[in-house]
N, C-alpha and C positions, 0 to 999 in steps of 0.2 A: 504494500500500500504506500503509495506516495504523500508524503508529510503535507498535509493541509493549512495551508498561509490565506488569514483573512485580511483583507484589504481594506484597510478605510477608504471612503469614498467623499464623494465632493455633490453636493447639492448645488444641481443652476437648473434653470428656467430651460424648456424646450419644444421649441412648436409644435403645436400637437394638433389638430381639427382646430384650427386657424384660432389655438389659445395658447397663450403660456404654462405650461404643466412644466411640475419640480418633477424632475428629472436626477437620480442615483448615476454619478461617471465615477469611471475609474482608466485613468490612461492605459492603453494599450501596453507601452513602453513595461510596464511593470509586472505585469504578466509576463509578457515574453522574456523578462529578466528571471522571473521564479520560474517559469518552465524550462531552461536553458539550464538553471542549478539542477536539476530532481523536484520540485515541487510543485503543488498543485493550489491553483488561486481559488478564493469563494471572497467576495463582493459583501463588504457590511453596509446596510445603508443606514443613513442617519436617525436614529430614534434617539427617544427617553434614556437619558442615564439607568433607570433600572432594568435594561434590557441587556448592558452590555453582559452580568454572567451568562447568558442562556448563549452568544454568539463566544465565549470564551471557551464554553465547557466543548464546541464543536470544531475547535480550530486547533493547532501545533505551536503555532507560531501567530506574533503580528507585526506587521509590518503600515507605519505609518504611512500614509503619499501625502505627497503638496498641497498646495491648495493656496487659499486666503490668509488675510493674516489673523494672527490670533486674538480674540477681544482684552483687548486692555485692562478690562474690569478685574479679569482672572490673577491678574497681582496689584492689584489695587493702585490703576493711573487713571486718568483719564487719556481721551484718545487723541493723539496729537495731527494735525492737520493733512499730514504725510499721509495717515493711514490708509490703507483702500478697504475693499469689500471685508466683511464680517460676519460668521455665520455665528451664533453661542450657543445652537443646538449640537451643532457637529463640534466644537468644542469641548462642552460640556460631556457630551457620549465620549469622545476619544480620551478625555481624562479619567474617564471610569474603565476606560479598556485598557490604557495604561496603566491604573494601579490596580485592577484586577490581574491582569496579565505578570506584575512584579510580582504579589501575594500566590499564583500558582507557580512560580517560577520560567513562565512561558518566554521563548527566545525576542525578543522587540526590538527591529528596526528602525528608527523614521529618519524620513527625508526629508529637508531642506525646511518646508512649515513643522514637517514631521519631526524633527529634531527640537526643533523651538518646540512643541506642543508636547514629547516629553521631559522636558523639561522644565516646563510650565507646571506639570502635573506631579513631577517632585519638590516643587515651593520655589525654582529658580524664577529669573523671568527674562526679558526678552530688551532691545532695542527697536522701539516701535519705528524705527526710521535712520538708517545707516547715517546718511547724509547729512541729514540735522542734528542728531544726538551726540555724535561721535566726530574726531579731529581727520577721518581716514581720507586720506587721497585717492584710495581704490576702489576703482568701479567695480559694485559686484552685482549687476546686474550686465553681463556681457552682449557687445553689441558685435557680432559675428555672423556670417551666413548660416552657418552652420552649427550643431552643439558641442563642439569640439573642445578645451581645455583653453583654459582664461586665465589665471593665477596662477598661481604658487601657494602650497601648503608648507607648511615644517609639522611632522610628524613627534609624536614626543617617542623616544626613543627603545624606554621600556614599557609600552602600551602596549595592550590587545592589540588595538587597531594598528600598531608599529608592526607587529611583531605577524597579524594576514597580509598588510601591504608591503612586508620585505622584499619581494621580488620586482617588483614597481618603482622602490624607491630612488633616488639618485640622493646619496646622503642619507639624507632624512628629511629628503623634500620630493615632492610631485605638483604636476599640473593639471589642475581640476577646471571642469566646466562651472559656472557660476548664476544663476538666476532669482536673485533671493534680495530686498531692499532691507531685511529685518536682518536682525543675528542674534543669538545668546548672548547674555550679559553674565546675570551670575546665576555659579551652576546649582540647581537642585541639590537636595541631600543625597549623597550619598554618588554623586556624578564628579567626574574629573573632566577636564576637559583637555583630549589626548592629540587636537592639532590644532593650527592657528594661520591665518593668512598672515601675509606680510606687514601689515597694518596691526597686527595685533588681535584681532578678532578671532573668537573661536571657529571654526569650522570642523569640529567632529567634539561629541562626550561618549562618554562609557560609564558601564559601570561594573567597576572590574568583580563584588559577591555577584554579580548574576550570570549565570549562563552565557548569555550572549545579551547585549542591551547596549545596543549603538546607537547613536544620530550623528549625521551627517550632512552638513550643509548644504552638498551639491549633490547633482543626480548620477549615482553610479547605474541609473534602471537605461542612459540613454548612451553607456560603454564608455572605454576610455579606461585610463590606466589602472588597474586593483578591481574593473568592476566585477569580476567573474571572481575571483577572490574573497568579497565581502559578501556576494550572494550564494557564493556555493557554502562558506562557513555557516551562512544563515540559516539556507536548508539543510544541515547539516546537524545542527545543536535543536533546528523540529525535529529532527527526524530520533535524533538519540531522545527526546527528551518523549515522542509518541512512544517508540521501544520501551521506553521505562515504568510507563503506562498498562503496558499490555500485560 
């Protein structure tokens, strides 16, 4: 049986019999990255915080995706002018699937919002707006044809996350794709923060008592250097952790 990874999903508007119906997506991109490792996707859509045990107790693993940015309110700011689009239902549900998924020990991903939001969900909180919060000269919103790598990482050296992208590295540094106006500020209980762009800015946490519990700033689901590395550890640590189950 192939280790079952649920996906958070992203709530928009979608033509339907000439009306706007909320519509459950989830990018392609990221399926095809868990099915390239060994694993197999199931689509969470956004309900009620008291729902997220019933999609935990059915899944291996979870894995955060993108999205909007995270509501403000969740560390107690208001929302600064910068901000864009806000959902606080899928908020809300992805926090309860984050720290039910820590309380089962379940393997957890997220990307890029996905990172910020567990992080968010451990008491850290966030940089509502790169550009106006912060001194950085670095675009991390990349302006390229293509998705191809944009920055510079420094990797910390005795990290998890050091220690899957050893083969990628040059030094203790790599070139990551980039699409994200927010970033981690400070980290959650119990989160280290195991790389950094050259501005200083987190771009990857951990958490070394769990299993596997990464985020990461940029998208390893769209390839590019370490991606087949962090996604196959991923389904990897579902898969031992379904076995331990059985």
């Amino acid at each position: 049986m192939l280790p079952v990874i649920g996906l958070t999903s992203r709530t928009l508007p979608f033509p339907a019999n000439r009306k706007q119906r909320p519509t459950e997506t989830v990018t392609r991109t990221y399926v095809e990255a868990i099915e390239r490792a060994g694993g197999l996707s199931m689509m969470i859509p956004n309900l009620d915080a008291s729902r997220a045990p019933d999609y935990l107790d059915r899944v291996d693993a979870l894995l955060l995706t993108g999205g909007d940015d995270p509501d403000p309110a969740l560390f107690g700011e208001e929302p600064h002018p910068n901000i864009e689009l806000v959902d606080s239902r899928r908020d809300l549900f992805e926090i309860a699937l984050v720290r039910g998924a820590v309380d089962r020990g379940l393997p957890v991903f997220g990307i890029c919002r996905g990172a910020q939001l567990l992080n968010i969900a451990l008491g850290g909180d966030i940089y509502q707006d790169i550009a106006a919060q912060t001194d950085s000269s670095l675009q991390h919103t990349q302006r390229r044809l293509d998705d191809g790598p944009w920055h510079e990482i420094d990797v910390e050296p005795n990290s998890r996350l050091g220690a899957l992208l050893k083969d990628s590295l040059s030094g203790q540094s790599m070139r990551v794709n980039s699409f994200h106006h927010q970033a981690c500020r400070r980290a959650g209980e119990g989160l280290s923060v195991c790389a950094r762009a050259r501005d200083g800015l987190p771009e990857a946490l951990e958490k070394r008592d769990h299993r596997f519990f990464l985020g990461v700033q940029w998208h390893p689901e769209l390839g590019g250097s370490g991606s087949d590395a962090l996604f196959s550890a991923f389904i990897e640590a579902a898969r031992e952790g379904d076995s331990a189950r059985k």
